[in-house]
C-alpha positions as CSV (number, residue, x, y, z in Angstrom):
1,X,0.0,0.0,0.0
2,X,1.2,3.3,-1.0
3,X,0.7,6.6,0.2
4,X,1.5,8.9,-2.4
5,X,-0.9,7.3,-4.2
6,X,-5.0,7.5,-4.8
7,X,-5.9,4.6,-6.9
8,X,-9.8,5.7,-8.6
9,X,-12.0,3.7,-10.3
10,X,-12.4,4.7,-14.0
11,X,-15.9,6.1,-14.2
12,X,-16.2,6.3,-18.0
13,X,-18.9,6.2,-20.1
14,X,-17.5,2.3,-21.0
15,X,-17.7,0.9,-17.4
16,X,-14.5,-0.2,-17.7
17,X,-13.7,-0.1,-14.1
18,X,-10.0,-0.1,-14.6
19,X,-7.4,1.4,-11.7
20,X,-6.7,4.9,-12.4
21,X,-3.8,5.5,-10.2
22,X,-2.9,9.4,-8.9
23,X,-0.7,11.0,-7.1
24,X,-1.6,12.6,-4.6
25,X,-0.5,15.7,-5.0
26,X,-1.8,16.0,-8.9
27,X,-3.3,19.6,-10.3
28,X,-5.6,17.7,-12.6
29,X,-9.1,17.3,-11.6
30,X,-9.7,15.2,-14.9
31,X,-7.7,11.9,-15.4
32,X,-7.9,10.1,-18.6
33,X,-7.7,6.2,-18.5
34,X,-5.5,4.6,-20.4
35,X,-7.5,1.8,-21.4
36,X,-11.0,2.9,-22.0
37,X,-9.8,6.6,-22.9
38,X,-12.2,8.6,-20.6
39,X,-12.2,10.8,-18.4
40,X,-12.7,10.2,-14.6
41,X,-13.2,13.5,-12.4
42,X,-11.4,13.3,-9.7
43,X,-12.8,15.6,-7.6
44,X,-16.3,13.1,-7.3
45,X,-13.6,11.1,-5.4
46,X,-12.0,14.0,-3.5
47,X,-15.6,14.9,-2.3
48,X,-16.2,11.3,-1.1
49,X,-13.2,11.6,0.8
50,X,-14.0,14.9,2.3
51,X,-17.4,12.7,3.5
52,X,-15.8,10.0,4.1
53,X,-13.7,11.8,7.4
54,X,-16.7,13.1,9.1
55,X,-18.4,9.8,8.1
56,X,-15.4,8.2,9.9
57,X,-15.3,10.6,13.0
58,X,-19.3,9.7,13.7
59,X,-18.5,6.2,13.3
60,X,-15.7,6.8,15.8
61,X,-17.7,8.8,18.7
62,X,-20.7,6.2,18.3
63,X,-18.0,3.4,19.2
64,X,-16.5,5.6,21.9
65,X,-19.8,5.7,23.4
66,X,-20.7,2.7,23.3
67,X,-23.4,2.6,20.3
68,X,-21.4,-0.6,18.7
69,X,-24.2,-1.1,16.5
70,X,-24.9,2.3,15.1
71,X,-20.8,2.3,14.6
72,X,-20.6,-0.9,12.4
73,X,-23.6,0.7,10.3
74,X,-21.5,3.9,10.0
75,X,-18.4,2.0,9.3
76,X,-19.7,-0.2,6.8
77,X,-21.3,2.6,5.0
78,X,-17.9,4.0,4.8
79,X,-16.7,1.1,3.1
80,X,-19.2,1.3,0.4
81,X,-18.2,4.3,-0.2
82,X,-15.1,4.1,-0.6
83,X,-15.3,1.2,-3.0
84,X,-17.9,3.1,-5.4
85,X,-14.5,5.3,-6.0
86,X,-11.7,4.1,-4.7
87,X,-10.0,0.5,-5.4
88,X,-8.1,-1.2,-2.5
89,X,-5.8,-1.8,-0.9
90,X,-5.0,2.0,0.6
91,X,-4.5,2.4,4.1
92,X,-8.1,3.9,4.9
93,X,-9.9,1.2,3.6
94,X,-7.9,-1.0,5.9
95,X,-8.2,1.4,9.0
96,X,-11.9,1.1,8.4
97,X,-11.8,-2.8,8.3
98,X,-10.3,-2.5,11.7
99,X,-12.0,-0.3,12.9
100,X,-15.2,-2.8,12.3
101,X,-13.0,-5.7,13.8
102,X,-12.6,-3.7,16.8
103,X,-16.3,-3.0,17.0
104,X,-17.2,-6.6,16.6
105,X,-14.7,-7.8,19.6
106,X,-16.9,-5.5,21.8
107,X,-19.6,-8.2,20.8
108,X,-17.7,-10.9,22.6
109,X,-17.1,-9.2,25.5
110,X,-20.2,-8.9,26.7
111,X,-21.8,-10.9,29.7
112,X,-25.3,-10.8,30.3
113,X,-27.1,-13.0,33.2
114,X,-30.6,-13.9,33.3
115,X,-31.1,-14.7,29.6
């Protein structure tokens, strides 16, 4: 996994749904793919990713207070997102799948009597 790099789906008229890899400190806002020869815009993905961090800072406070449920929903909403524009692996998409892990071990630490 690389930093310097955003990997986008090609969103094309052609579906090609070839990697589009960009650094991450491009200018361009428009990024032809080198298979399908269309253009992606980038900053559909840049907005996701602007959502995507407050998305991720909900799904954090939820966990932090104890709403384990509401935080996996959050969480795997993030993933969604991320996949409609970005292809793994990149280090947010496996913070997020931790982040879920971590939520799910609350599940089996739980101890209820009189059930």
């Amino acid at each position: 996994m690389r930093n310097d790099i955003l990997r986008f789906r090609c969103d094309g008229k052609r579906d090609c749904g070839k990697v589009i890899n960009v650094p991450v400190d491009t200018n361009d806002f428009m990024i032809r793919c080198v298979d399908c020869g269309e253009f992606t815009n980038l900053l559909k993905g840049l907005k996701a990713m602007q959502d995507i961090d407050v998305m991720n800072r909900t799904a954090e406070r939820l966990h932090r207070e104890g709403k384990i449920d509401e935080a996996v929903r959050k969480y795997i909403d993030i993933l969604k997102l991320m996949s409609d524009v970005l292809v793994p692996p990149f280090p947010d998409y496996v913070l997020c799948q931790q982040n879920i892990r971590d939520c799910l071990l609350e599940y089996g630490n739980r101890f209820t009597t009189g059930v």
